[in-house]
N, C-alpha and C positions, 0 to 999 in steps of 0.2 A: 432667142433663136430667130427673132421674126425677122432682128433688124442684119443677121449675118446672112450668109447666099441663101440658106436653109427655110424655108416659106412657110414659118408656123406664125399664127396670129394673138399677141394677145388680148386684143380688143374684144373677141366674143368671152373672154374669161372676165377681164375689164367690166363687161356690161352686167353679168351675173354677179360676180361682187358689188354694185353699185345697186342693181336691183335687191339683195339680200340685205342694203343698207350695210354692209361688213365696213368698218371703217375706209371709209372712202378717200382721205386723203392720203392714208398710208397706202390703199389698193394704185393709186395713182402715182404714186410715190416710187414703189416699188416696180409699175409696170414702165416707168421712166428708165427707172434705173437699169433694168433688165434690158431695153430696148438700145440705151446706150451703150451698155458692154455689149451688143451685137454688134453695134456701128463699129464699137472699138478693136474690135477683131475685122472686119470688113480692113478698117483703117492699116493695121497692121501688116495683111495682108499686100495691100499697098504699098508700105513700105521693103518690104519685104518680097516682093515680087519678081525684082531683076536681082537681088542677090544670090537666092534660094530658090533651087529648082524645084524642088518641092511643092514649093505655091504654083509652079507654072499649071497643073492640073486644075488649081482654083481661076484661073485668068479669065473673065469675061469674054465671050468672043472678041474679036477685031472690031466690027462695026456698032454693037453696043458701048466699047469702050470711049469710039473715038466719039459719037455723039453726046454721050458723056463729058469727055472732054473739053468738047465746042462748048456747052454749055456750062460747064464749067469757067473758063476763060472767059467767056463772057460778062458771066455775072460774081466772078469769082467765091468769096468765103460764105458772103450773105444766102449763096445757095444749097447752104449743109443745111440752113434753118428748113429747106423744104425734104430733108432726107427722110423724112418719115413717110411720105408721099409712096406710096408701092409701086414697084418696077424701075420708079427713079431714082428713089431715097439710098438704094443699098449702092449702085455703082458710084453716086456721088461721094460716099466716104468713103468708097476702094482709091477713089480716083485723089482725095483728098491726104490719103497719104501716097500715090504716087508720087505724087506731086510736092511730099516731104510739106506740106500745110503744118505748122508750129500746132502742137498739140492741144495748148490752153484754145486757141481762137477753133482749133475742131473741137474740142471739147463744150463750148459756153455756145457756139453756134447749134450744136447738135443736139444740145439740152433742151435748149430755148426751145426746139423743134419737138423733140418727144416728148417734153412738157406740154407742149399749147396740142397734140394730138389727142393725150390722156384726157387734160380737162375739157377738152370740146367730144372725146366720147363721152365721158363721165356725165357731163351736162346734158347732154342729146338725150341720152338713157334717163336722167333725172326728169326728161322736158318731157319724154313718152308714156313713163309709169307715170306720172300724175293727172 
């Protein structure tokens, strides 16, 4: 849910399973995974956006989209890898399937991102409790 419009975190659950030593690389594993199916619904909606009136209730305002956007085009694919980033990360992969982005290259960008978010909490938490 964190990584769809919806604002729930799972880093502070992330840091309790890491502190309880609960298998950690599957704890991270699984918070990967979960934060990608958010993106991928974010993505979706994207696609899905000027088809389906439906999504239009989900649309980002005007001006957060088009800043998005800009930024987007600028730096194009290589800046799903920052989607994990809060307040930025979720309109860049709305924007990435507006934008109809081939799904593998959202998909290995967006990983690499909520990958390297997991293991830099996991590690932080690991760097504190000791």
């Amino acid at each position: 849910m964190a990584a769809s419009l919806i604002p729930l975190s799972p880093d502070a659950l992330l840091v309790v399973m890491v502190t309880n030593k609960t298998n950690i690389a599957l704890s991270i594993v699984v918070a990967t995974i979960g934060s990608y199916l958010g993106a991928c619904f974010n993505y979706s909606l994207g696609l899905g956006i000027q088809k389906i009136k439906f999504f239009n209730r989900f649309k980002p305002s005007t001006q957060k989209l088009e800043i998005t956007i800009q930024r987007y085009k600028k730096y194009g694919q290589v800046s799903l890898f920052f989607s994990w980033i809060p307040f930025i990360g979720d309109p860049l992969t709305f924007v990435a399937g507006y934008f109809k982005l081939g799904f593998l290259e959202f998909s290995i960008w967006v990983l690499l991102g909520r990958l390297f978010r997991f293991l830099l909490v996991a590690f932080t938490t690991l760097q504190v409790i000791e």
